[in-house]
Backbone as CSV, one residue per row, in Angstrom:
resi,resn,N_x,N_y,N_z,CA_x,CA_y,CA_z,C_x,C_y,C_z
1,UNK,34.013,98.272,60.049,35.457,98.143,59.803,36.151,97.919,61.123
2,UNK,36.709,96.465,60.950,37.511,96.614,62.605,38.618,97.756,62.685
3,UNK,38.888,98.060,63.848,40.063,98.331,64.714,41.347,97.794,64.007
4,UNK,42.798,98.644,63.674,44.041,97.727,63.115,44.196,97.725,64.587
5,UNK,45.462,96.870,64.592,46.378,96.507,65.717,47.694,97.665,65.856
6,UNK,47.699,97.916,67.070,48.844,98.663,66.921,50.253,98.086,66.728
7,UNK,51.132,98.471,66.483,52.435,97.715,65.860,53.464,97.513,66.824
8,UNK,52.988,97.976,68.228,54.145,97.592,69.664,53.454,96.486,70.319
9,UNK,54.192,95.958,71.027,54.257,95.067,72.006,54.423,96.046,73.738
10,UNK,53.611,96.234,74.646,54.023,97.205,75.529,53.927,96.172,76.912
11,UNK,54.978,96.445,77.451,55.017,95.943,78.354,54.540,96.208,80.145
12,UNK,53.823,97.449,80.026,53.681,98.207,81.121,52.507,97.863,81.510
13,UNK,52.364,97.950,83.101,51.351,97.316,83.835,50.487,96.340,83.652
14,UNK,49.253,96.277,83.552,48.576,94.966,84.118,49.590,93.857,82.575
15,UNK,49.831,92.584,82.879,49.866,91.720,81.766,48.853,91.846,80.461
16,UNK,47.849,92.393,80.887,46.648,92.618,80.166,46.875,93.255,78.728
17,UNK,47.691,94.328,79.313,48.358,95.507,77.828,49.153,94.857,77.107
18,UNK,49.950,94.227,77.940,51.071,93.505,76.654,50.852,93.719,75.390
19,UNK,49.627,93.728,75.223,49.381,93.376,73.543,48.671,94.895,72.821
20,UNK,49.246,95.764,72.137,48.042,96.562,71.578,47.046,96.152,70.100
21,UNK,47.376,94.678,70.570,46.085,94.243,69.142,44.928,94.298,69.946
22,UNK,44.270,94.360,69.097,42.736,94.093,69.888,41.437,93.476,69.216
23,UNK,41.773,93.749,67.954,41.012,92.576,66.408,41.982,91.794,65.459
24,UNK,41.561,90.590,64.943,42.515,90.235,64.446,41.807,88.780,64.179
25,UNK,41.314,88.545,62.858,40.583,87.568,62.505,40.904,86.341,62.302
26,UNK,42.976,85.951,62.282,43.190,85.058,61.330,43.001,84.099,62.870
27,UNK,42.622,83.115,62.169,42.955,81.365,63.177,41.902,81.783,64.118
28,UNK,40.533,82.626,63.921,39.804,82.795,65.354,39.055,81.836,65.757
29,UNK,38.811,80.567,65.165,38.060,79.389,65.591,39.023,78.403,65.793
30,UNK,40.414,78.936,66.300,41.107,77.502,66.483,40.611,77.449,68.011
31,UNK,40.892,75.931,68.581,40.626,75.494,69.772,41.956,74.998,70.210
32,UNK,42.012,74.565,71.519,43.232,74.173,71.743,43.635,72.991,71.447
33,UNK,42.540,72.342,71.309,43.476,70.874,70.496,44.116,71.509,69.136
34,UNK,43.499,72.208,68.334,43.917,72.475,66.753,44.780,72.574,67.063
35,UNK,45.570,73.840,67.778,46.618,74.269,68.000,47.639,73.246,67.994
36,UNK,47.220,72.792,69.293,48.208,70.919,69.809,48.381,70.715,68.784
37,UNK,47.121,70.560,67.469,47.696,69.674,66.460,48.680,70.312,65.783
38,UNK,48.829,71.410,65.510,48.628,72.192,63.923,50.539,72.199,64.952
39,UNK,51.057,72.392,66.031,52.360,72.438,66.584,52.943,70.603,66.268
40,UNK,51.945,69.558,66.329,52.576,68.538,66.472,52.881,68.096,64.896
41,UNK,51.886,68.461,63.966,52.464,68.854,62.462,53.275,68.909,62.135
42,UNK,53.593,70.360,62.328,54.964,70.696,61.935,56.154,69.792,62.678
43,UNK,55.934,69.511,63.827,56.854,68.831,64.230,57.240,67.311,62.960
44,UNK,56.176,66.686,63.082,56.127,65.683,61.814,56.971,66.087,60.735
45,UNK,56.565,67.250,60.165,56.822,67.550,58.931,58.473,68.219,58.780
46,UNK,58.366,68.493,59.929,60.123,68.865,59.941,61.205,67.777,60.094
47,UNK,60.711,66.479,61.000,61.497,65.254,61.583,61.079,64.770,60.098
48,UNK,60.069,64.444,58.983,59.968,63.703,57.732,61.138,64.257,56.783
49,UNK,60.955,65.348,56.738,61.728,66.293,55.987,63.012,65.982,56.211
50,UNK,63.457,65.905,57.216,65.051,65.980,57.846,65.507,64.478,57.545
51,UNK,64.542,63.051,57.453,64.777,62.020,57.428,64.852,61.380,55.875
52,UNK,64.827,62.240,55.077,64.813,62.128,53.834,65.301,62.561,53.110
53,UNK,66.880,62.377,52.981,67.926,62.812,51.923,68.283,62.199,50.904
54,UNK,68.131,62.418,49.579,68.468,61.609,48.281,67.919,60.086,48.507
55,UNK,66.463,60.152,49.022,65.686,58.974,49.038,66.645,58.037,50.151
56,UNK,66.976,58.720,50.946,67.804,57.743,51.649,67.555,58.275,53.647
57,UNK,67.106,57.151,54.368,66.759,57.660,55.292,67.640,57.871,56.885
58,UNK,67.534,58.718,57.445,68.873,59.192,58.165,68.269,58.366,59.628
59,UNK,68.823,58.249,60.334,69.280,57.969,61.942,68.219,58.663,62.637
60,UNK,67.528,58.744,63.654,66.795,59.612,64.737,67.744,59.706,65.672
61,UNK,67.770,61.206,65.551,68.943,61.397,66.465,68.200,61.467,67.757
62,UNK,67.136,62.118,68.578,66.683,61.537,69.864,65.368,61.059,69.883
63,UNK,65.138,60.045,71.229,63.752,59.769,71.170,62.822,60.852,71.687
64,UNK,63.739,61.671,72.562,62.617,63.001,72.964,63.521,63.516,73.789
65,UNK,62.946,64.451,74.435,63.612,65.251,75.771,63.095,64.576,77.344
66,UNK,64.029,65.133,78.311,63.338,64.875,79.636,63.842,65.911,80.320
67,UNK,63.607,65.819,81.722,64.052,66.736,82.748,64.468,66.388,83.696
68,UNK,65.460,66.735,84.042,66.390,66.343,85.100,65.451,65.922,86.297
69,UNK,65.310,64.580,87.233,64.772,64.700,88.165,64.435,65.412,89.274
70,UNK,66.093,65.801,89.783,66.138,66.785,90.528,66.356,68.355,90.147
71,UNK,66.335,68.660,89.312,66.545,69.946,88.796,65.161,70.479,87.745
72,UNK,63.854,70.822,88.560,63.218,71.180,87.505,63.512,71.739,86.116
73,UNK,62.689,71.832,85.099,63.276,72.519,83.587,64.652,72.269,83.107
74,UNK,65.776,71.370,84.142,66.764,71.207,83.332,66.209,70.068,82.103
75,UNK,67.001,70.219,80.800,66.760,69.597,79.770,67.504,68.424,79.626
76,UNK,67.277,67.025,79.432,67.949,65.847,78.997,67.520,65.550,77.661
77,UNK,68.380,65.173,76.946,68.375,64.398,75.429,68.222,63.202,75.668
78,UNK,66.843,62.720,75.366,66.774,60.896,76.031,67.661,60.471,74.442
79,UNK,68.360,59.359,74.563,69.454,59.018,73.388,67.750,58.208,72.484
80,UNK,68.341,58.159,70.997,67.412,57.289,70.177,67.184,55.653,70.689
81,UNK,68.203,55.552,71.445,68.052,53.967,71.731,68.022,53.645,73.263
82,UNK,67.536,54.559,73.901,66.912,54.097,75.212,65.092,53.784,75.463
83,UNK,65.060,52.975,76.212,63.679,52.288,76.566,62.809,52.703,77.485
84,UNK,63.571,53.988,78.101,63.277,54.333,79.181,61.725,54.967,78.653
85,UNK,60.907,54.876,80.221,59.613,55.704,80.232,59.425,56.769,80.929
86,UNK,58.641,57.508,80.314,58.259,59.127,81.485,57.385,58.467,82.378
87,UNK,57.914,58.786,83.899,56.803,58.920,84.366,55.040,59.950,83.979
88,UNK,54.531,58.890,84.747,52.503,59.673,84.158,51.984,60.883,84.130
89,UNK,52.169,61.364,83.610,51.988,63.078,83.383,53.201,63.780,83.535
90,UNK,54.590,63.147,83.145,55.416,64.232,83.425,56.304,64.260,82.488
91,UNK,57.330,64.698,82.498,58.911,64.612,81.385,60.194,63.847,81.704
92,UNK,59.857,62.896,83.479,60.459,62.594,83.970,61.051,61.213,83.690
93,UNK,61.896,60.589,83.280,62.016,58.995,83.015,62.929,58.468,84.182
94,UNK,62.792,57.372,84.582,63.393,56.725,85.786,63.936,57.047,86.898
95,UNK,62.632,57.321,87.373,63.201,58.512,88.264,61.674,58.186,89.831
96,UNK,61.784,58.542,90.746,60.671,58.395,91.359,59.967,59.393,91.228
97,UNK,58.510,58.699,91.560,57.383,59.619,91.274,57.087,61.238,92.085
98,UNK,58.266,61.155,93.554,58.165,62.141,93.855,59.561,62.943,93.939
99,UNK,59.652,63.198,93.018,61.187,64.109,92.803,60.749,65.088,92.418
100,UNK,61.442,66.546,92.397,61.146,67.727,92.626,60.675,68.061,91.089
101,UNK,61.200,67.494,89.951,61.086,67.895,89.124,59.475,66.966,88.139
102,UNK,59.116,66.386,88.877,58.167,64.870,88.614,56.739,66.475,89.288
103,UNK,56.981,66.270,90.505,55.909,67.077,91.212,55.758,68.806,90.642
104,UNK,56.898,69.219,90.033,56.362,70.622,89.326,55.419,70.591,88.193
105,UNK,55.851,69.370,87.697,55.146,69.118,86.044,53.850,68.997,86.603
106,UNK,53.579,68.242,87.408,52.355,68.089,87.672,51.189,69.039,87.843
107,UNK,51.497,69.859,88.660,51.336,70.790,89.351,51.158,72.349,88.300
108,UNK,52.377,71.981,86.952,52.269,73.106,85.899,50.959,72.447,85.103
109,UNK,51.017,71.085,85.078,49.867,70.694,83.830,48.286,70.670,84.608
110,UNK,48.359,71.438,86.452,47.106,71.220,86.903,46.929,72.454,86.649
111,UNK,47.790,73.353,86.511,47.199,75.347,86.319,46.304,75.400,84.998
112,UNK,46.249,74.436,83.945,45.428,74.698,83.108,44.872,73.721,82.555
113,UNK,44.295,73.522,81.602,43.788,72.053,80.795,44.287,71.357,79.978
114,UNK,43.978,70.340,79.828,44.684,69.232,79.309,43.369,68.980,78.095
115,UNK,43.673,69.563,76.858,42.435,69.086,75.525,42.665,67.763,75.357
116,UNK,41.693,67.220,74.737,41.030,66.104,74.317,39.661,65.047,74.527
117,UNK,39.025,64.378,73.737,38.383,64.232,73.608,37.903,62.570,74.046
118,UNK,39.100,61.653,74.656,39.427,60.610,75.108,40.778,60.485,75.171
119,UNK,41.037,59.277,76.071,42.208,59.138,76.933,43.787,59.067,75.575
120,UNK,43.526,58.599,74.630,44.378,59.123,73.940,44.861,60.706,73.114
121,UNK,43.731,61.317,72.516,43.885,62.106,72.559,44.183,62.754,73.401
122,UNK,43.934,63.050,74.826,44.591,63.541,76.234,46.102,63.119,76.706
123,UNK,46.261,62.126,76.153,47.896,61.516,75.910,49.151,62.873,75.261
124,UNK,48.260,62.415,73.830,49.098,63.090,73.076,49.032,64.504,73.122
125,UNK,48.158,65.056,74.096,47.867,66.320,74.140,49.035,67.003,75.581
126,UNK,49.111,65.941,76.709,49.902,66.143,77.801,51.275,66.094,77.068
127,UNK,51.357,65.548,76.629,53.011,64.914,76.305,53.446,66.392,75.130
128,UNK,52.505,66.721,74.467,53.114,67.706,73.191,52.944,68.921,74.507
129,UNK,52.374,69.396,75.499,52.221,70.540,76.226,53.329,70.288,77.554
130,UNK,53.766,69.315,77.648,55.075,68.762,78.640,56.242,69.292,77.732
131,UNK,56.586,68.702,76.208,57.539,69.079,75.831,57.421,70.750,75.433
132,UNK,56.448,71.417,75.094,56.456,72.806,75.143,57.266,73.181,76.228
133,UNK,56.395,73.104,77.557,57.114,73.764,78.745,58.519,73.835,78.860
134,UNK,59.119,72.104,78.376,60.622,72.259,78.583,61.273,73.130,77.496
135,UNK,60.290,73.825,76.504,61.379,74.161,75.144,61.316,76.157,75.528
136,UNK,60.522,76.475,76.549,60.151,77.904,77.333,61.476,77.713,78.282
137,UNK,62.468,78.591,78.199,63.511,79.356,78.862,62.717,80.142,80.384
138,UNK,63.615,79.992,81.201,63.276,81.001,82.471,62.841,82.763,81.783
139,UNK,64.191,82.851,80.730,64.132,84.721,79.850,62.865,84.298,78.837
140,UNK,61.933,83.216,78.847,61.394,83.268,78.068,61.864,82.893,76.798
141,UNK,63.157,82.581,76.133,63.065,82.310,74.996,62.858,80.792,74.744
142,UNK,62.438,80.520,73.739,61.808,79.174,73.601,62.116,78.713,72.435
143,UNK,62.962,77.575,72.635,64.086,76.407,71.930,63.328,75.993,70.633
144,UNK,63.636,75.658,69.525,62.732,75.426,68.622,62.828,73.556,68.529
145,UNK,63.732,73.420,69.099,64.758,72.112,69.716,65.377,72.181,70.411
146,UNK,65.646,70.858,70.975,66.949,70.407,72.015,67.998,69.909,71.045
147,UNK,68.392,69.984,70.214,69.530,68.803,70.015,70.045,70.607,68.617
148,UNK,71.962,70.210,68.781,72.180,71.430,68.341,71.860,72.265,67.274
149,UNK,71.666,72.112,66.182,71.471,72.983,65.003,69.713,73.576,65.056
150,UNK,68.975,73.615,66.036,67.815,73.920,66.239,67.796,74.793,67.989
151,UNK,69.147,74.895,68.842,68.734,75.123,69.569,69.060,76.364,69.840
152,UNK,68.002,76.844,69.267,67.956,78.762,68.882,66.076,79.105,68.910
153,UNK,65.938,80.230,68.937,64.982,81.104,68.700,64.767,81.408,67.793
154,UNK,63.363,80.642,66.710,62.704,81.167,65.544,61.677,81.847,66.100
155,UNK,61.116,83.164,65.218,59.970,83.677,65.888,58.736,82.758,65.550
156,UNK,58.728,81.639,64.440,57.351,81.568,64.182,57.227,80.244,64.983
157,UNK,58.281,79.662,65.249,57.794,78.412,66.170,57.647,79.115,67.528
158,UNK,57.865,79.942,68.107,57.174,80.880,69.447,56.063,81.185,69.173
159,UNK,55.952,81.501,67.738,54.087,82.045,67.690,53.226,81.022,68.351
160,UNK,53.787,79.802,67.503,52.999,78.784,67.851,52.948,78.108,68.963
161,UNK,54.132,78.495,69.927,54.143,77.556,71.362,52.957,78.663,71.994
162,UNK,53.323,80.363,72.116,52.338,81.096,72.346,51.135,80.331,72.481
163,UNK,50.613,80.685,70.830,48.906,80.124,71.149,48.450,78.784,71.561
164,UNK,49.445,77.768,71.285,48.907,76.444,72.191,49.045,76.748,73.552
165,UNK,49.597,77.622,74.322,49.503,77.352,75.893,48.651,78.687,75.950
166,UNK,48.264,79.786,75.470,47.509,80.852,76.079,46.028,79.820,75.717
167,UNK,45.767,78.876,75.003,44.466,78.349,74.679,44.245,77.397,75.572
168,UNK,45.807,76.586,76.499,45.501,76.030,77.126,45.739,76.446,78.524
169,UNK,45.750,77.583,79.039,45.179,78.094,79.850,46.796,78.465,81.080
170,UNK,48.183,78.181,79.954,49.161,78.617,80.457,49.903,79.683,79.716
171,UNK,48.618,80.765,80.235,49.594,82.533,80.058,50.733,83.060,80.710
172,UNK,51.084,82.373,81.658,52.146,82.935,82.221,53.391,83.027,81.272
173,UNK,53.225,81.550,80.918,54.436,80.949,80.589,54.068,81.856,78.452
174,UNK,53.564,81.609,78.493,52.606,82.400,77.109,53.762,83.809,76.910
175,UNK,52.995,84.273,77.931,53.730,86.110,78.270,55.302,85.986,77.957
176,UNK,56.218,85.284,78.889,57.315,85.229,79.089,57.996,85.122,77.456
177,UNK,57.461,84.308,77.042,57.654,84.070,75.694,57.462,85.395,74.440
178,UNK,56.289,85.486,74.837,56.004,87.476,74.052,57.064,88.441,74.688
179,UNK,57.469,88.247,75.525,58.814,89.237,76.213,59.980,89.146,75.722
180,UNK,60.126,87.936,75.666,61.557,88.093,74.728,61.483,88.278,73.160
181,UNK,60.451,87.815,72.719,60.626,88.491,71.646,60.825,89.757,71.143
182,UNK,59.643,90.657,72.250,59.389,91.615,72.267,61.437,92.618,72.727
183,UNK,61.937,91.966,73.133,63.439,92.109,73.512,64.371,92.235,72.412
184,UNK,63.850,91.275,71.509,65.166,90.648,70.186,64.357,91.364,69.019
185,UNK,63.244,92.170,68.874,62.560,93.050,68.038,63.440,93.735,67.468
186,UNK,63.985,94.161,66.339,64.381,95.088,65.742,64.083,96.425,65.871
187,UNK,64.949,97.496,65.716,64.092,98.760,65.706,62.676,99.260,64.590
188,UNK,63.168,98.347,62.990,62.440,98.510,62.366,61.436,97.944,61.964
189,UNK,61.004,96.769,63.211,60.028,95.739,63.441,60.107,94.071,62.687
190,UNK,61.631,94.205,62.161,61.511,92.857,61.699,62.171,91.860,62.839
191,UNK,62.345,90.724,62.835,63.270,89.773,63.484,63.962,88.558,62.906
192,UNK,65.244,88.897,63.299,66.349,87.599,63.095,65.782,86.380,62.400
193,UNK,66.258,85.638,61.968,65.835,84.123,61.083,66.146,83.657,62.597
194,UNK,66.851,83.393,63.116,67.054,82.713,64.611,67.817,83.719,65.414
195,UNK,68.219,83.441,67.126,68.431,84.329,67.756,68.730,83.211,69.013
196,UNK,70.178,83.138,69.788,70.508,82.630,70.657,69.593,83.001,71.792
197,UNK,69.619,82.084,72.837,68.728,81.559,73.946,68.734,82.752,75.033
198,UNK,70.123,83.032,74.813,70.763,83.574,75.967,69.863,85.019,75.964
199,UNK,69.664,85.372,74.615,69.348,86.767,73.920,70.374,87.808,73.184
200,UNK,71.360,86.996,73.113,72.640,88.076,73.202,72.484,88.691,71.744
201,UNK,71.724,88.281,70.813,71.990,88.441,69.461,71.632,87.661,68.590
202,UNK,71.708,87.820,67.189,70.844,87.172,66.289,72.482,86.436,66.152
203,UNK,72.217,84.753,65.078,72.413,83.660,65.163,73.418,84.146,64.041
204,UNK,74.713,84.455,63.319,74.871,84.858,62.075,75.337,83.904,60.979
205,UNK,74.542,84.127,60.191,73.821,83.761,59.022,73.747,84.376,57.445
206,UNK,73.950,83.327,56.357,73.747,84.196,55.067,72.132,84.647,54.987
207,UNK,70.629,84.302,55.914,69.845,84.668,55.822,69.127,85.807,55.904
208,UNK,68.719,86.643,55.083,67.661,87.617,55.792,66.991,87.645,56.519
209,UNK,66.087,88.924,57.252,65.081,88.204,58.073,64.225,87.888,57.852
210,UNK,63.583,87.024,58.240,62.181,85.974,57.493,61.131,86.805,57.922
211,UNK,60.383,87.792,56.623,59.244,88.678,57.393,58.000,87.808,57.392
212,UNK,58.197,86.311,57.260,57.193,86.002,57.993,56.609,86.250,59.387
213,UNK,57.945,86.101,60.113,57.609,86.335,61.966,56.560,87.960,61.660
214,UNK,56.810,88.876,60.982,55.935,90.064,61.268,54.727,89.886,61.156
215,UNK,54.054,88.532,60.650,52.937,88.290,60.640,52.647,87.070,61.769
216,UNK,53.187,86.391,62.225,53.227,85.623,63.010,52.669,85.915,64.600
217,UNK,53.793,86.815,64.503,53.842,87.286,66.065,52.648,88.164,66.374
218,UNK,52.911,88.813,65.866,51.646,89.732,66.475,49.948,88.990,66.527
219,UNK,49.825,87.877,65.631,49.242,86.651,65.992,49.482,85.818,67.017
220,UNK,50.359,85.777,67.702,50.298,84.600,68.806,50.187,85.757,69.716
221,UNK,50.514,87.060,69.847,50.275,88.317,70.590,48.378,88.455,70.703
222,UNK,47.945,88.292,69.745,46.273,88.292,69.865,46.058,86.954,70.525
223,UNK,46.608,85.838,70.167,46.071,84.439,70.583,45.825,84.615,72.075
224,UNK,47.158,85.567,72.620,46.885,85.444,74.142,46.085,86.027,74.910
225,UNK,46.121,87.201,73.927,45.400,89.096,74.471,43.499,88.140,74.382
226,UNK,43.098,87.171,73.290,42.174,86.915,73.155,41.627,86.107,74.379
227,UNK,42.666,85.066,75.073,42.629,84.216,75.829,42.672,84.418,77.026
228,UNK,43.741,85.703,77.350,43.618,86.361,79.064,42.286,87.354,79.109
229,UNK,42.017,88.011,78.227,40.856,88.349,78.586,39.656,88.615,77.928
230,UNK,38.764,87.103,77.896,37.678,86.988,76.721,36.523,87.353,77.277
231,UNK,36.378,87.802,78.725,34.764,88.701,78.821,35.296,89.822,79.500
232,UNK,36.279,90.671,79.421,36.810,91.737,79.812,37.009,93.148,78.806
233,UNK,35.673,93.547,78.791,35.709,94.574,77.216,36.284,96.159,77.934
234,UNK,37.076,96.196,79.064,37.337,97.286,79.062,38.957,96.649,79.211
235,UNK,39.739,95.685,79.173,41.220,95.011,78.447,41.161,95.148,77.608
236,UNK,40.043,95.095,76.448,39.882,95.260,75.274,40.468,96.513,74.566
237,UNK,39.863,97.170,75.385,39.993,99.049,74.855,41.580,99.275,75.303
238,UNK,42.078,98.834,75.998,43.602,99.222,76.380,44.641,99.287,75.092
């Protein structure tokens, strides 16, 4: 009989504890492409969804995000009808190759790996783990979108930025993300349907809270606990 998980999030000493799960079976053979995928999905399935009202199809409101050249992590709305290109491995569009914000990306996508299995798949794998990074807040909270009626904090699209970057080998940024949640937690362990960036408070709403996130989270909480330390059986016991 495994071990349950304990029901906090703790934040004290090594990064290691963060998590008091320590078994936890669901999604244990995903890899980090799945992940990539199973995040670029939903993305699909939310932009299909949204483009399809009374059989009638709406506008794309952007072609993607970018980042300010000179201002690392600042966020740009590239418009639906610009041509512009990112520079090669980055979020950067027209911009030179060595601008401050061109050379961090780089440099964030060399701290860990880049999945795939050929040069396209490695495409679409940089570009969905580029736009992650920009949707991770400095406080950790992480945008579910850029463009307004999305640009809030769901817990279950954090689950999922979680385990695509603790699989791809960016825990830092992983953690930061489990922190704020771990912040906007309820006393009685549920969380908000959404929750401003800032942290100040949940989003208000005729919604309840979606107890999906109670199953969520504490899943992308193992995704990482599994990923920072997978031959470390005394992290384990913590």
């Amino acid at each position: 009989m495994t071990e349950r998980p304990s029901p906090g999030i703790s934040g004290r000493g090594d990064d290691r504890r963060l998590v008091g799960i320590r078994r936890f079976t669901l999604f244990r053979a995903a890899t980090p492409v799945r992940l990539l995928a199973v995040v670029l999905l939903c993305i699909v399935v939310l932009v299909a969804g949204l483009s399809r009202r009374g059989g009638h199809t709406t506008k794309l409101l952007l072609a993607g995000i970018a980042e300010d050249p000179h201002v690392p992590l600042t966020v740009i709305g590239v418009p639906a009808t610009s041509s512009a290109r990112y520079l090669d491995g980055t979020s950067v569009v027209d911009s030179s190759a060595g601008s401050p914000a061109a050379v961090a990306a780089k440099r964030w996508l060399a701290v860990g790996l880049v999945p795939g299995q050929d040069g396209t798949t490695r495409a679409i794998a940089t570009r969905a783990l580029l736009d992650l990074r920009l949707l991770i807040r400095p406080n950790g909270a992480t945008a579910a979108g850029w463009y307004p009626p999305w640009e809030y904090v769901w817990p279950r699209d954090t689950s999922f930025v979680v385990a695509a970057l603790a699989a791809t080998g960016h825990r830092d940024d992983a953690v930061r993300a489990l922190r704020f949640l771990q912040r906007v937690q309820r006393p009685d362990g549920t969380f908000a349907a959404r929750t401003r960036l800032d942290g100040s408070g949940a989003v208000p709403d005729d919604r309840p809270p979606q107890l999906d996130a109670v199953g969520w989270v504490p899943w992308a909480a193992w995704t990482w606990f599994a990923a920072a330390a997978p031959a470390d059986p005394a992290a384990r016991r913590e």
